[in-house]
C-alpha positions as CSV (number, residue, x, y, z in Angstrom):
1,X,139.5,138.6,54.1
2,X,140.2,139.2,50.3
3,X,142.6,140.9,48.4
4,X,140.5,143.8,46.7
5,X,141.5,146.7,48.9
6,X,138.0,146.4,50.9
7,X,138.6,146.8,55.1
8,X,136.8,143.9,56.7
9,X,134.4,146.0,57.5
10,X,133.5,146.8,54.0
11,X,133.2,143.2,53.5
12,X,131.1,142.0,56.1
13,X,128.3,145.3,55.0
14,X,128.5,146.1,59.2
15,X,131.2,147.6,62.0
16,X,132.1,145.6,64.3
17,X,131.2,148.4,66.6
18,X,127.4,147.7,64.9
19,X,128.1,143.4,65.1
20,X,129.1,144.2,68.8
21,X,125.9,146.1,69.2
22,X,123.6,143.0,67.5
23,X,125.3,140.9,69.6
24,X,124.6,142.7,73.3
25,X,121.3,143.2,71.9
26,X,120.1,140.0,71.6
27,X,122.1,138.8,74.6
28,X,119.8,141.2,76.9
29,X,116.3,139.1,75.0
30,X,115.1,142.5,73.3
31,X,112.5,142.4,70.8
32,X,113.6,142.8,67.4
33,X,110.7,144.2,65.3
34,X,110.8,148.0,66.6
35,X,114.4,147.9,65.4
36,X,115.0,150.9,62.5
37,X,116.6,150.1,59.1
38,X,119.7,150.1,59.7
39,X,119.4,148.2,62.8
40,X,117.4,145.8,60.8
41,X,120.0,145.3,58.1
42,X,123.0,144.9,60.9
43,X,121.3,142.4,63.0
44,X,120.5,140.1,59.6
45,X,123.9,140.2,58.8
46,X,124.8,139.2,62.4
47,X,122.7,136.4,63.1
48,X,123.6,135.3,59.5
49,X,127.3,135.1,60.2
50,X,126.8,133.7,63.6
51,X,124.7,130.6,62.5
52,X,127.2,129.5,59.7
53,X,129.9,129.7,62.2
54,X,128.1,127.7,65.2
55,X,130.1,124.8,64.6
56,X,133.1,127.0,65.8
57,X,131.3,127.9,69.2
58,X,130.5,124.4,69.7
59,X,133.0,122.0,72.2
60,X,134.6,119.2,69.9
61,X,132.5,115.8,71.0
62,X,134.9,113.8,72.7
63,X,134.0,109.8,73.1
64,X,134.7,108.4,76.5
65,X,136.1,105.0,76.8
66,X,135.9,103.2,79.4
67,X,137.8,100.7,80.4
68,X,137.1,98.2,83.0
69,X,139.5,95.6,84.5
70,X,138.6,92.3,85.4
71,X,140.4,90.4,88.2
């Protein structure tokens, strides 16, 4: 990400073994509050990163035309 010598990792504060766990986890609708600390801190981090990049999830809109001929 930056040139300071810092993995990804280090940059992001979580694995992405722990991202890949936040991610299955709230895929399978658990509840979050009787997560521990850690857990706590990852899954913040996650659902941070994952709502500021939405817009790179979502299909590009596309505008239909249509055209009709007329005889």
């Amino acid at each position: 990400m930056w040139d300071d010598g810092r993995t990804d990792e280090d940059q992001i504060g979580a694995t992405y073994v722990e991202l890949e766990w936040a991610m299955e986890y709230l895929s399978m609708k658990k509840d979050t509050g009787a997560l521990e600390d850690r857990q706590k801190v990852v899954m913040d981090l996650y659902q941070k990163l994952n709502r500021a990049n939405q817009h790179k999830m979502q299909p590009i809109p596309v505008c239909e035309i249509i055209y009709l001929l007329m005889n």
